[in-house]
Each structure stands twice: as C-alpha cells, then as structure tokens.
C-alpha positions in Angstrom: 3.9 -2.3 3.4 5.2 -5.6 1.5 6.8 -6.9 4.9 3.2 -6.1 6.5 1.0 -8.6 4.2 3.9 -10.8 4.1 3.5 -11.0 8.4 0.0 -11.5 7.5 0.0 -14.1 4.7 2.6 -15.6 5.4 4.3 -15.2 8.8 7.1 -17.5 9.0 8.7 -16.3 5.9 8.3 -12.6 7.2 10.8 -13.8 10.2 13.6 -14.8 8.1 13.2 -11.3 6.1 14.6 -9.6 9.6 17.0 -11.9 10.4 15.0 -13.9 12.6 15.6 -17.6 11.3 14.9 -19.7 14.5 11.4 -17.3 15.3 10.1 -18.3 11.6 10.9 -22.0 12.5 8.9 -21.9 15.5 6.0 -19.7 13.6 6.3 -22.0 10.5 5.1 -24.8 13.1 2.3 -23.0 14.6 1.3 -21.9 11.0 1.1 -25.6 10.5 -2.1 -25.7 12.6 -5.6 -23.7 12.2 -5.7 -22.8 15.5 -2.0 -21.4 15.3 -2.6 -19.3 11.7 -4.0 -16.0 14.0 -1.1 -16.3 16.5 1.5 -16.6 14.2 0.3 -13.8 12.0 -0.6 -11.6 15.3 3.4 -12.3 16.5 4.6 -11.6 13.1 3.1 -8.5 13.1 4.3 -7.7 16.3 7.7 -8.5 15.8 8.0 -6.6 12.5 7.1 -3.5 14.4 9.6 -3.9 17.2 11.8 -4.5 14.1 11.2 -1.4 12.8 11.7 0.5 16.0 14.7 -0.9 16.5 16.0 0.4 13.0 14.4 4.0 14.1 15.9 4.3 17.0 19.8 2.9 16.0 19.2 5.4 13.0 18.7 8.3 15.7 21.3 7.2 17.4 23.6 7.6 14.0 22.2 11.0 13.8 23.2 12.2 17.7 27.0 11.1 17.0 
C-alpha cells in the first residue's frame, strides 16, 4: 500500500524502491513537467505491479522445487 501512494506522489522515488535506478531518472525528468506528472505516476504504477508479479511468480517457482 506505502509503495502504491509513493508511485502516485512521488513516482521517481518509487523506481529506486525496486531496483529500478535509471527508470526513476527518466520518470524524475518527466515529473519535472506538468504535462509529464500523470504519465510518470501512470508508469509508476504500472511498473510496481509488474514488480510485484514478478516477486509472485519467482516465489511460486520456490514453492514447485
């Protein structure tokens, strides 16, 4: 839930939480803008989930062994 209003609020910063340095650099400069606020929030988001997929399925995968 914290990572979720953090991809919201602030979106860069939620990049480098996953490991994700060079993504928050290129958020942090569309953040920069207006324009680019929504879009960075909106990839943020989207990239946190596909984060937590990830961890889902490698945790399965632990589980199968």
């Amino acid at each position: 839930m914290f990572r979720l209003i953090l991809a919201l609020l602030i979106p860069w910063l939620q990049f480098f939480t996953i490991g994700k340095p060079i993504s928050g650099i290129i958020c942090l400069i569309l953040q920069i803008t207006l324009i680019g606020w929504p879009v960075a929030a909106i990839w943020s988001v989207y990239a946190l989930s596909q984060y937590n997929t990830d961890k889902k399925i490698k945790q399965a995968m632990r589980g199968q062994d």
